[in-house]
C-alpha positions, 0 to 999 in steps of 0.5 A, spaced: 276 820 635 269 817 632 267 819 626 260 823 625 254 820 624 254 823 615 261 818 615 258 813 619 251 812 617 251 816 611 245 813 609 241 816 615 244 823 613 238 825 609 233 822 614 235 826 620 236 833 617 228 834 614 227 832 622 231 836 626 227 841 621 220 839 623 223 840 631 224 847 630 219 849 626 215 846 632 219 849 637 219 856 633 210 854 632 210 853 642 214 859 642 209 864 638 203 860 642 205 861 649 208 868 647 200 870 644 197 867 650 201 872 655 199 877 650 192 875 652 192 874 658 195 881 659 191 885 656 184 881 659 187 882 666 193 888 667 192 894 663 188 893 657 182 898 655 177 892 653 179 890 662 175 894 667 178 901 669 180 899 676 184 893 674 189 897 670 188 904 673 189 904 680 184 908 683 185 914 687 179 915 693 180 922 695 179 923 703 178 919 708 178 921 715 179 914 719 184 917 723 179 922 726 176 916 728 180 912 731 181 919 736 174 919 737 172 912 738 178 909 741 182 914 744 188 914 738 189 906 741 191 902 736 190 896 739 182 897 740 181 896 732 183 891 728 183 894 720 183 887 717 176 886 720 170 888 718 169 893 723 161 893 721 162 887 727 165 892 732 160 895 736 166 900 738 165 902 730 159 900 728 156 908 727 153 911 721 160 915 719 165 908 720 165 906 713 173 904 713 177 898 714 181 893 710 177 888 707 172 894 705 178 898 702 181 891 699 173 890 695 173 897 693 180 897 689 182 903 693 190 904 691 191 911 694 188 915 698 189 921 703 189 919 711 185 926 714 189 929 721 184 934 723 186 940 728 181 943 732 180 951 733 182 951 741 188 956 739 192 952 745 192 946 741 191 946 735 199 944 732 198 938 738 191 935 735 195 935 728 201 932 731 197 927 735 193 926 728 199 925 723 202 920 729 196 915 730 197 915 721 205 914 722 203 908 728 197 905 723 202 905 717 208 901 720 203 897 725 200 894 717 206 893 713 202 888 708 196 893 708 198 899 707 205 903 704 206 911 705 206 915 698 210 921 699 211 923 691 207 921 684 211 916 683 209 912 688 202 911 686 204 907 680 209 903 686 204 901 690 198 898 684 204 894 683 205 891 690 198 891 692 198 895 697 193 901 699 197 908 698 197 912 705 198 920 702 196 924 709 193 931 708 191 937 714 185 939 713 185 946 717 190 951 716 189 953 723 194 948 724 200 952 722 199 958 727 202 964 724 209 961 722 212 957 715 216 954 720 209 949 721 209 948 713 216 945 713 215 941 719 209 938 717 211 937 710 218 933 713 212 929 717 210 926 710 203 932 709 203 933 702 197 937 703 193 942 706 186 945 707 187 953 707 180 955 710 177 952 717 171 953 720 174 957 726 172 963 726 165 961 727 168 960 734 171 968 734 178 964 734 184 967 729 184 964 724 191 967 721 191 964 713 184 967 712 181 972 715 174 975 714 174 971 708 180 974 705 186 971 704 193 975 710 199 976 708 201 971 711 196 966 707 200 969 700 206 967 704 203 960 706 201 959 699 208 961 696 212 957 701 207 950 700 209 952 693 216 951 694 215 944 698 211 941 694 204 941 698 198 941 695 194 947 696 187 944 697 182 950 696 175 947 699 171 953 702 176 959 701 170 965 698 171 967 691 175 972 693 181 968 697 181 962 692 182 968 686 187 971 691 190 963 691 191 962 684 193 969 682 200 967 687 200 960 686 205 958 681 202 950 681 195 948 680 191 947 687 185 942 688 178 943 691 178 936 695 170 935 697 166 939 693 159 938 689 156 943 683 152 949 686 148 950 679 145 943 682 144 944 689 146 950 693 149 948 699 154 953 702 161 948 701 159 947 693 163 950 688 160 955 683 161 954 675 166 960 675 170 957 681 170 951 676 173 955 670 177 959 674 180 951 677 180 949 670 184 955 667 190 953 673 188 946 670 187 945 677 183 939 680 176 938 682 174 932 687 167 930 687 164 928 695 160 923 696 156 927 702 149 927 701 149 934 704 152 936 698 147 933 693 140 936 697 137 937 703 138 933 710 131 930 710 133 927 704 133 919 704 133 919 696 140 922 694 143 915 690 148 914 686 145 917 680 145 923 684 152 924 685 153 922 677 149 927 675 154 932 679 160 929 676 157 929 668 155 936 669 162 938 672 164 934 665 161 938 661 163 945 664 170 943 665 172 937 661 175 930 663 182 933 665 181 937 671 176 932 675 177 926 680 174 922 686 174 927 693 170 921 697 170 923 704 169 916 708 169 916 715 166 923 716 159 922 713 153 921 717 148 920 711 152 917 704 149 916 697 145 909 696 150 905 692 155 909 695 155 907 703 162 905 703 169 905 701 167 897 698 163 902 693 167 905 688 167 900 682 159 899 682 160 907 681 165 907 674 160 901 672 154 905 671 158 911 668 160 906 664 154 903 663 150 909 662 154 913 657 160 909 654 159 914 649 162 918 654 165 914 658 170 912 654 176 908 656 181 913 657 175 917 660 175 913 666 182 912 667 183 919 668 177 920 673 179 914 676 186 916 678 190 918 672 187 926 673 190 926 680 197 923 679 198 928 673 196 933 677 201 931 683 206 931 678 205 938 676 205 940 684 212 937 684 215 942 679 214 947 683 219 944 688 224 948 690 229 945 696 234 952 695 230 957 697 226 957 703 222 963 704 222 966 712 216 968 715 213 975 713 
């Protein structure tokens, strides 16, 4: 066995330790540098407050109603429309109320949204249209697996910021689609619908309408509300009249949501909510979500309503109600005239700069988190608790 270094060379001996030393404390020194840089590096680009708000926070966009497109314009063929183009060179989808596709989605940080199944008012149909519209959302997930990512419960929406992706959470808007039976609710809802519009234009065709009549809630609109509590669904409340949305809130045990709305005390207009709807949806801490349909913010032969227009609306809904109870309602795809600034899903972060520009004051970091996202998953997360898989109510 040789001998160590210290007998061998024991002249060396002092030489070596102070090296060994310097060698540690600059490896220690690399360490520190590398770990400081990835500090920063974190901060600037994922989830610090100094980064933009759509970076670190991913965006919920509301309703978008492309799947009523797609039924429209190409018969629900899937094969007729490539979402990874630009479809504003497709003269198939080249029309005022096309503002969708992937890339446009991808430039507006879209992270989740809901895909929009209307049901039409012809009673024989009504259960099949939406049928046929969850299915032409079922086909678009699977046909786009690099794109798109179902969400079906909160705690996906962080999962699929993470993956790049965009969320597909899928609503009904018309409560018509569930006949007169719970039975519709449950099916939907193992279907993937964690949402549902209560009121329908359909009375307005002389047709029943089983969940609102006259503009009262049923027995068996109650009965509907308390079963979407016990799944989990979220009771989406746009266009119930003062007297069905109390009725609502004084059955549901969750809060509920107004999904395309704009102040009323601004502009008048029949689908807008009053500053008592408002404080009634803060009390349920409730969620109210801005559209950004020109219809809601003036008059139809308006070609001046903005982008400014639609903060004005926001910053108003802020000071009655606060930050905690608002978010982006959108609308995309079903809007024939938009906002200047807000032509397209690409538009999004343009409008959290300017909020941020405007006022930073009031838009402070945590405030446009919670507008841009964090308001809607808290309030889906409280949707959830109500869930109840043992007791399934029967058709009153």
């Amino acid at each position: 066995m040789l001998p160590d270094y210290k007998s061998r060379c024991p002249s060396m001996a002092p030489l070596l330790q102070p090296q060994r030393r310097k060698y540690l404390i600059g490896g220690v020194a690399v360490f520190i540098l590398i770990v400081a840089i990835m500090v920063v590096v974190y901060i600037t680009t994922s989830g610090g407050k100094d980064s933009f708000v759509l970076d670190r926070t991913p965006l919920f966009a509301g309703r978008n109603n492309l799947p009523q497109n797609i039924q429209l314009l190409v018969n629900n063929n899937l094969s007729r429309v490539d979402l990874n183009s630009d479809l504003r060179n497709d003269s198939t989808f080249d029309c005022p109320q096309c503002n969708t596709d992937f890339p446009r989605l991808k430039k507006g940080q879209v992270s989740s949204q809901f895909w929009i199944a209307r049901s039409g008012c012809d009673e024989n149909s009504r259960v099949s249209d939406a049928i046929s519209q969850l299915d032409v959302i079922d086909r678009m997930i699977k046909k786009y697996p690099d794109q798109l990512q179902r969400v079906k419960h909160s705690s996906d929406l962080d999962n699929v910021f993470e993956n790049k992706k965009i969320g597909s959470l899928i609503g009904i808007d018309g409560g018509q689609s569930i006949m007169n039976t719970t039975a519709f609710l449950r099916v939907f809802y193992d279907l993937g619908v964690r949402a549902l519009t209560l009121a329908t234009g359909c009375n307005e065709a002389a047709l029943l309408d089983y969940i609102v009549q006259n503009g009262t809630l049923t027995d068996f609109g109650e009965t509907a509300v308390r079963e979407m509590n016990r799944l989990g669904m979220i009771i989406d409340a746009q266009g119930l009249s003062t007297d069905s949305l109390t009725t609502v809130l004084n059955i549901s045990t969750v809060p509920i949501m107004i999904s395309h709305s704009a102040a009323a005390d601004l502009y008048g207009y029949p689908n807008n909510t009053n500053i008592l709807t408002l404080d009634a949806l803060k009390s349920n801490d409730g969620l109210f979500m801005i559209t950004f349909d020109t219809v809601n913010f003036g008059p139809p032969d308006n070609d001046n309503i903005s982008r400014s227009d639609v903060i004005h609306h926001i910053n108003y809904i802020v000071d009655r109600i606060g930050f905690d109870n608002i978010a982006i309602g959108g609308n995309y795809d079903s809007m024939y005239k938009k906002p200047s600034g807000l032509e397209d899903v690409s538009d999004f972060p343009d409008l959290f700069t300017d909020l941020k520009n405007n006022n930073s004051a009031r838009w402070s970091p945590d405030n446009l988190d919670k507008l841009a996202g964090l308001n809607f998953k808290r309030f889906f997360q409280n949707v959830e608790k109500g869930r109840n898989t043992t007791q399934i109510l029967d058709d009153e």
